[in-house]
C-alpha positions in Angstrom: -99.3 111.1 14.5 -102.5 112.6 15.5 -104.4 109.3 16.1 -101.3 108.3 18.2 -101.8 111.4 20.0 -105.3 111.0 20.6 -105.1 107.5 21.5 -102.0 108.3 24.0 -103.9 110.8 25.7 -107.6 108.5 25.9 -105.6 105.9 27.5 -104.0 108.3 30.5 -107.5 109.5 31.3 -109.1 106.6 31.7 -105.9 105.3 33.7 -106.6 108.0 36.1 -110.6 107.4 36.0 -110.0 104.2 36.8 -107.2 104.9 39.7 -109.6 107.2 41.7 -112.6 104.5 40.9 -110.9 102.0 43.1 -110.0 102.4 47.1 -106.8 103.1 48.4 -104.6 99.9 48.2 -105.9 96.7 46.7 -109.0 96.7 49.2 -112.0 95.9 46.9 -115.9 95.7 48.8 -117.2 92.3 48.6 -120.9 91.7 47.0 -123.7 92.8 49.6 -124.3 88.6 50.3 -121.3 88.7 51.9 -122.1 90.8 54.7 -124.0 89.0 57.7 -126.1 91.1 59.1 -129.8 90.8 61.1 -132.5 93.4 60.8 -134.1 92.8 63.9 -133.7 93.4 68.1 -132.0 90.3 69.3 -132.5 91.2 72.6 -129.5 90.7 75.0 -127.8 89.1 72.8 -124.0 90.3 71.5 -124.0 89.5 67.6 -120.8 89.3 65.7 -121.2 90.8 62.0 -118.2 90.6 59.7 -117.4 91.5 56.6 -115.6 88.7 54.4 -112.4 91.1 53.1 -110.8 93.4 56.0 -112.1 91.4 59.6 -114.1 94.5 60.7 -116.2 93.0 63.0 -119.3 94.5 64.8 -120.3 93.2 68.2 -124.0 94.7 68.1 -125.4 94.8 71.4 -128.5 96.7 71.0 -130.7 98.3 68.3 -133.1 101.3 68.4 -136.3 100.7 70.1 -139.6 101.3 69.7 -141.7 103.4 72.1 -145.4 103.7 72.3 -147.6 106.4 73.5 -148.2 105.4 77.8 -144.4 103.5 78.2 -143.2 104.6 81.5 -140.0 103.9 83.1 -140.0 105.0 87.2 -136.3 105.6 89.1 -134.9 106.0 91.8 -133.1 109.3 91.7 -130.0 111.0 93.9 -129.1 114.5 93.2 -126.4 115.5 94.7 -126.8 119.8 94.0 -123.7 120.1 97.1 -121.6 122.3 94.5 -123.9 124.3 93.4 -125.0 125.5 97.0 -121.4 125.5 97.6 -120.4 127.9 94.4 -123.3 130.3 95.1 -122.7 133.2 96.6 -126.2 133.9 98.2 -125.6 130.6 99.8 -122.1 130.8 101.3 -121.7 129.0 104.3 -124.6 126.5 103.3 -124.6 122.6 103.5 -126.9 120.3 102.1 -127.2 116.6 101.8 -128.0 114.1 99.4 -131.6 114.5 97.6 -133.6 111.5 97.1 -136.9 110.8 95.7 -138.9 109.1 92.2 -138.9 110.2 88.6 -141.2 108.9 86.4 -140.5 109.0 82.5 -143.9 108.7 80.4 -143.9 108.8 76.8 -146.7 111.4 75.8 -147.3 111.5 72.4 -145.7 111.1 68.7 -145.6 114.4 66.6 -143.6 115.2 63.7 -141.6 117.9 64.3 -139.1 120.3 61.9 -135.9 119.1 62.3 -132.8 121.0 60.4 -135.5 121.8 57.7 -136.9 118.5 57.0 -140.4 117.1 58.9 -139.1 114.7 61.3 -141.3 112.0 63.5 -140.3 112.6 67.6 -141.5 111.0 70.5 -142.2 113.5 73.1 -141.9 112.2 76.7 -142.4 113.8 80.7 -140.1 113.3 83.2 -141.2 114.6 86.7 -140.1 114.0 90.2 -139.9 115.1 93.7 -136.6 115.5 96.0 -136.0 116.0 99.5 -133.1 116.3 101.1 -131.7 117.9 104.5 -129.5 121.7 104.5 -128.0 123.3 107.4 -127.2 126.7 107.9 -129.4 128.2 104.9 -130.3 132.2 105.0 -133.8 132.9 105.9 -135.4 136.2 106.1 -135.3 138.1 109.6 -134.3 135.0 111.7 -131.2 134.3 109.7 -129.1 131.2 109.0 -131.7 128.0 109.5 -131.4 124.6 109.0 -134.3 122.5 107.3 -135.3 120.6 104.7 -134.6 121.3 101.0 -137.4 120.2 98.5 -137.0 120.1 94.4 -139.5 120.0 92.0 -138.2 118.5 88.8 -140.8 118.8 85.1 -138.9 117.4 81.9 -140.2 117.7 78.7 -138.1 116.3 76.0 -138.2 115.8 72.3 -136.6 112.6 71.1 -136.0 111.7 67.1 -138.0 108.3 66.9 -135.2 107.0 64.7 -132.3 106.8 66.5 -133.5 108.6 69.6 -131.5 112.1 69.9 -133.0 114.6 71.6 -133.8 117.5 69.1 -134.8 119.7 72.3 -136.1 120.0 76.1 -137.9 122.3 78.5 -137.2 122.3 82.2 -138.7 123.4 85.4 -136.6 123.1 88.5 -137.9 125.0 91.4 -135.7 124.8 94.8 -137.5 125.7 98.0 -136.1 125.1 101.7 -138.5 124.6 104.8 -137.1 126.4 107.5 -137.4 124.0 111.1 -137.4 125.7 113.9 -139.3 124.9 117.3 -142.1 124.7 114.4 -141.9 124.6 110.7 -141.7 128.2 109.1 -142.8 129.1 105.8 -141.0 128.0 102.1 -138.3 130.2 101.2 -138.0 130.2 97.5 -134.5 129.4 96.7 -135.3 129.4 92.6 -138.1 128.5 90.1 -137.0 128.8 86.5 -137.8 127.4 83.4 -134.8 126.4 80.6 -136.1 125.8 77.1 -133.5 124.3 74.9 -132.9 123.3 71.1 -130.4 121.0 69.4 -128.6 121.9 66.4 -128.0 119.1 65.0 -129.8 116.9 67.8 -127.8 115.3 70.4 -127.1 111.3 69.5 -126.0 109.5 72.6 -126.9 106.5 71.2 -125.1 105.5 67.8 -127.8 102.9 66.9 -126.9 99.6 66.3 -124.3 99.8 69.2 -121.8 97.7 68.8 -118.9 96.8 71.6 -115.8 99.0 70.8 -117.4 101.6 68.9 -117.3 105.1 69.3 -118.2 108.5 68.0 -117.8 112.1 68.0 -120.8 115.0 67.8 -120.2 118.7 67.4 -123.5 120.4 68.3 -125.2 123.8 69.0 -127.1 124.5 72.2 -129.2 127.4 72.4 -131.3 127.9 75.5 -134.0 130.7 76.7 -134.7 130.6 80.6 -137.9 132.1 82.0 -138.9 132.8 85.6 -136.7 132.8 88.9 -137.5 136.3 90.0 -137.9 136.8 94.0 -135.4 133.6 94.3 -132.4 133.7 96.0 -130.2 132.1 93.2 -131.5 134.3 89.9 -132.0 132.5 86.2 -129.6 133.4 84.0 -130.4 136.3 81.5 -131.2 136.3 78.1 -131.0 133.5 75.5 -127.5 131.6 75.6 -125.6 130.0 72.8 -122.7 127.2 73.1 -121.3 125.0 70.8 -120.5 121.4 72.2 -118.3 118.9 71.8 -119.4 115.0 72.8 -116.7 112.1 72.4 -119.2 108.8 73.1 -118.0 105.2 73.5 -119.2 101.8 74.2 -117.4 100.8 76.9 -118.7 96.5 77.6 -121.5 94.5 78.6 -122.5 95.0 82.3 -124.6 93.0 84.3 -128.0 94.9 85.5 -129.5 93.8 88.6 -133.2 94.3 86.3 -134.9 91.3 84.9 -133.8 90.6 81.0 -131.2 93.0 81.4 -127.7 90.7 82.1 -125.5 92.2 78.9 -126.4 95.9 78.9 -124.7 98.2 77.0 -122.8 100.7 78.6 -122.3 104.3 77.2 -120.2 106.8 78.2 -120.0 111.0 77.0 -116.9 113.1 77.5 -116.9 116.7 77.2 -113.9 118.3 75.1 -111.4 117.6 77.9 -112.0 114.3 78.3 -114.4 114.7 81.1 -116.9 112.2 81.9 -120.8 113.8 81.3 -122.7 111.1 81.8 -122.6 107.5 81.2 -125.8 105.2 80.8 -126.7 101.4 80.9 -128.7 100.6 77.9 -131.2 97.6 78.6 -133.1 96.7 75.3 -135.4 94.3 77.0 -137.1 97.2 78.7 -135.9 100.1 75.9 -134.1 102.5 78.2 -131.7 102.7 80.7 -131.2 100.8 83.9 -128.5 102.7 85.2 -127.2 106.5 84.3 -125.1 109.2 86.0 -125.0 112.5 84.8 -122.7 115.4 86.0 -125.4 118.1 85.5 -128.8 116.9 84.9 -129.6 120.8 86.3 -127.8 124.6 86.5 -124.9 123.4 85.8 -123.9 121.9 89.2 -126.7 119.3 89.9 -125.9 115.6 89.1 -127.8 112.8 89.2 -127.4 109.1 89.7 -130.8 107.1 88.6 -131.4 103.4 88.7 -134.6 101.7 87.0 -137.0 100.3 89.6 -140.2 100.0 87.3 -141.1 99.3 84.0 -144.9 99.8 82.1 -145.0 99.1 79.1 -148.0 100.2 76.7 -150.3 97.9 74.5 -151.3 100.4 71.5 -154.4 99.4 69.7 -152.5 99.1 66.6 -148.7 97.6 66.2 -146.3 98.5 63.5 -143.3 96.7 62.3 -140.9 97.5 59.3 -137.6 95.7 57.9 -135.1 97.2 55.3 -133.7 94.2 53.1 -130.7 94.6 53.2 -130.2 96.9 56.2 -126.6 97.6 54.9 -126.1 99.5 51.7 -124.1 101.6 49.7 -124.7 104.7 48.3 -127.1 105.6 46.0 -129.0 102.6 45.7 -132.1 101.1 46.7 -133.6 98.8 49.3 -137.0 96.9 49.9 -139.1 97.9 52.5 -141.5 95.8 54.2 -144.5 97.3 56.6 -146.3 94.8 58.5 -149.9 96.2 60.5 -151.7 94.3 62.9 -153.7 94.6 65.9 -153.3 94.0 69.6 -154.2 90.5 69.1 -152.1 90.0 66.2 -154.3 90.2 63.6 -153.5 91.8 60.1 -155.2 95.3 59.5 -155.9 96.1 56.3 -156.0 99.1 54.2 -154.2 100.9 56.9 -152.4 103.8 56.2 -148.7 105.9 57.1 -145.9 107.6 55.7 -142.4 106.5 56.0 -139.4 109.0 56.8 -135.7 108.7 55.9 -133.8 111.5 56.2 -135.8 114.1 53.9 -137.8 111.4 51.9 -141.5 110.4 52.8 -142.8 107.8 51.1 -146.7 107.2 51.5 -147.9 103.6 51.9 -151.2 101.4 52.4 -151.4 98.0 53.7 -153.0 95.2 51.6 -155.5 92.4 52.8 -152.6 90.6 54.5 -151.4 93.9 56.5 -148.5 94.6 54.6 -147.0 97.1 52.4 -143.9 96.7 50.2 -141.9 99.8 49.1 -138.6 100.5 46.9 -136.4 103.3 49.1 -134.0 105.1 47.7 -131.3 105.6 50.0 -129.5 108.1 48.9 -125.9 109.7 50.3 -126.5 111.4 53.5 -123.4 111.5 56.0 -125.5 111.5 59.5 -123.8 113.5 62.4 -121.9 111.0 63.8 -120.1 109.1 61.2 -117.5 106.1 61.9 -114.9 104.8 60.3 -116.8 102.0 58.8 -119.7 103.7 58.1 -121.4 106.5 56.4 -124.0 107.0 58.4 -126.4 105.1 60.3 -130.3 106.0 59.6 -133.2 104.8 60.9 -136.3 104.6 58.7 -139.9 105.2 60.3 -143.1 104.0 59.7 -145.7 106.3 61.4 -149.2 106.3 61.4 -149.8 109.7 63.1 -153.6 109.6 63.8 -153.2 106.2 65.7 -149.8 107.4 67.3 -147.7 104.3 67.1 -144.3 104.1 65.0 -141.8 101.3 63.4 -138.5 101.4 62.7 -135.3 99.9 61.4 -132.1 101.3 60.9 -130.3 101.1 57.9 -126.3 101.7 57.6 -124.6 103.3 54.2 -121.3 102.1 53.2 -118.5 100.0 54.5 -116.2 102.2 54.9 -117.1 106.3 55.2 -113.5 107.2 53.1 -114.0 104.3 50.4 -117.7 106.0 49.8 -116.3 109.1 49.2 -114.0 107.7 47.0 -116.6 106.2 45.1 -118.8 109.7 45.0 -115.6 111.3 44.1 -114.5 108.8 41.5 -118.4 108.9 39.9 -117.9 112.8 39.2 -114.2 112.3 37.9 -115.5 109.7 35.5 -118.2 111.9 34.3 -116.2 114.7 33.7 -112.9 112.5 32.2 -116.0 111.4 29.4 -116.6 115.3 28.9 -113.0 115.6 28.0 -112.6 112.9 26.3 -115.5 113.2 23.8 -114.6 117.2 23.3 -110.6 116.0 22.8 -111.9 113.4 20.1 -114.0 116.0 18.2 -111.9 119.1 18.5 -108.1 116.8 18.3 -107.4 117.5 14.6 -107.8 121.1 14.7 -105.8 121.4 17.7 -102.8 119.5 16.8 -100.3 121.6 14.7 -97.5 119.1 12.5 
């Protein structure tokens, strides 16, 4: 009776091992050969990528790019700061046109930076511009309301994860001064000059790198800000630190056409606030690794937004160029993929004995080329969720080669699981199996005692 016992009872717990072990359904995940995936930036190009059991298909339209110290991107740039002038009160009765003018984006350095704890590589970039624009009717000391010309002064500073590109922080300048025009021109009145330092917790991701047509995502994040400055202004910055959480729905929304050369099957990204508000949307160009086209609905104090459009592109040559594939790119948790680093210089040729660390997530691996210019690595990948996950994958991550001292980066991304909920069935069903053993090995060697006849 007692061996019946014990055998009855061995045989529910592994039943129920074995139900959790599996997916909901009948849905089993095919081998890894039967995904179709590429690990490189097909340019324009829409790739379809299926997987052989449940038709999910990804349209990838872009992947994250690399950036090198000296790329700059120059716009054209309308800011449209009407509501703000209209909403303040030091203003009423104000107008002001449309400001125009250039903003330049240059890509200043690569730094590692500490990210949520863990030393993370970030490209950090300068945006500046200067914008003119016509006001009527603005309050000027002792002769009263003027018209005259409004002039902005625009300094961006922003910290972008090389990885996948979300900004980890910023600092701003925005100083507003009007030019009174009378029978001759008077002196600047200082409408404000502040400074806004801001930090992303976790950093903002408006790019879910690979994008894909269809796809969309959802980011919970908290912005903290410190502003400095504005004294004497007539609009005042806003006191003490501020803290808000935010709430971003983003979604690939087609292919557009952009007027700029290469750029015919852009990707085109949209944010919405909580509400369902549009943010910002953006036209994502891989041939020249930015935007073409973006609107924002507050680029500045929250009432200034923007429209820019891409009129020049510079790319940098570095001295030194780093590439780096993950075979396979798509994986599921807890295993391990090959790495391959490839060095060479700006005339192609391999470099050897070159030297760099590679980042995922909270693992740096240390690496040195050979006399071909390559290094090859095992990386574990482990099971991070990343902050936006999908609902066909865990998390999208992309793995960096740096080499700090030169200042130039490679990267890949590399996706974890199929499906987010069939991984954590797996995890789940891993720690239910272990345990089931624990029970069943103490049942077997405590069962005879236990059973009273």
């Amino acid at each position: 009776m007692a061996g019946r016992r014990q055998a009855c009872s061995c045989a529910l717990l592994l039943l129920l091992v074995t139900s959790f072990a599996l997916p909901l359904g009948s849905h089993v995940d095919p081998p890894l050969s039967e995904y179709s995936f590429s690990t490189g930036d097909e340019g324009n190009d829409t790739q379809e990528n299926t997987t052989a059991d449940d038709g999910v298909q990804w349209n990838w339209t872009a992947h994250v790019p690399v950036w090198n110290v000296g790329d700059q991107w120059t716009f054209d740039v309308e800011l449209d700061a009407v509501a703000l002038v209209e909403e303040t009160a030091e203003l009423e009765g104000a107008e002001l046109d449309i400001l125009y003018g250039t903003g330049v984006m240059t890509v200043q350095a690569i730094q590692e930076q500490e990210v949520g704890g863990v030393l993370t590589p970030v490209y950090q970039t300068l945006t500046s511009g200067d914008f003119v624009g016509q006001g009527r009717d603005f309050p000027a000391p002792v002769i009263g309301d003027v018209d005259g010309t409004l002039k902005v002064l625009f300094e961006l500073t922003e910290w972008y994860r090389v990885s996948d590109l979300a900004m980890t922080g910023y600092s701003k300048r925005l100083a507003f001064t009007f030019t009174p025009q009378i029978i001759f021109e008077g002196p600047d009145i200082e409408i404000t000059d502040f400074t806004e330092d801001s930090v992303y917790d976790p950093p903002r991701e408006f790019y879910d790198f690979p994008l894909a047509l269809n796809d969309s995502w959802y980011e919970e994040t908290n912005h903290s800000s410190n502003y400095s400055g504005g004294e004497g202004g007539l609009i005042e910055a806003p006191d003490g630190p501020e803290h808000s959480n935010e709430e971003w729905d983003f979604s690939v929304a087609g292919q557009v056409d952009s007027a700029w050369p290469g750029c015919e099957n852009s990707t085109e990204v949209w944010m919405h606030d909580e509400a369902g508000e549009p943010e910002d949307w953006r036209w994502w160009c891989p041939a020249v690794g930015q935007y073409t086209h973006r609107w924002t609905d507050d680029i500045a104090l929250g009432g200034v937004n923007a429209t820019l459009v891409l009129t020049g592109y510079s790319p940098a040559t570095p001295d030194e160029v780093i590439e780096i594939a993950v075979q396979p790119d798509w994986s599921p948790l807890n295993a391990e993929v090959n790495l391959t680093i490839w060095v060479n210089d700006s005339a192609g040729q391999p470099i050897a004995g070159a030297s760099g660390v590679v980042y995922h997530g909270s693992t740096a691996l240390a690496w040195t080329t050979v006399s071909n210019g390559t290094a090859r690595l095992m990386l574990p990948v482990g099971n991070a969720m990343d902050d936006t996950p999908t609902e066909f994958d865990w998390g999208t991550h992309g793995v960096v080669a740096i080499m700090l001292s030169s200042q130039v980066v490679g990267v890949d991304t590399l996706t974890l699981e199929g499906s987010a909920i069939g991984g954590l069935l797996r995890i789940r069903a891993l720690s239910l199996a272990a345990e089931a053993s624990e029970v069943m090995a103490r049942l077997v060697q405590d069962f005879e005692p236990a059973v009273r006849y």
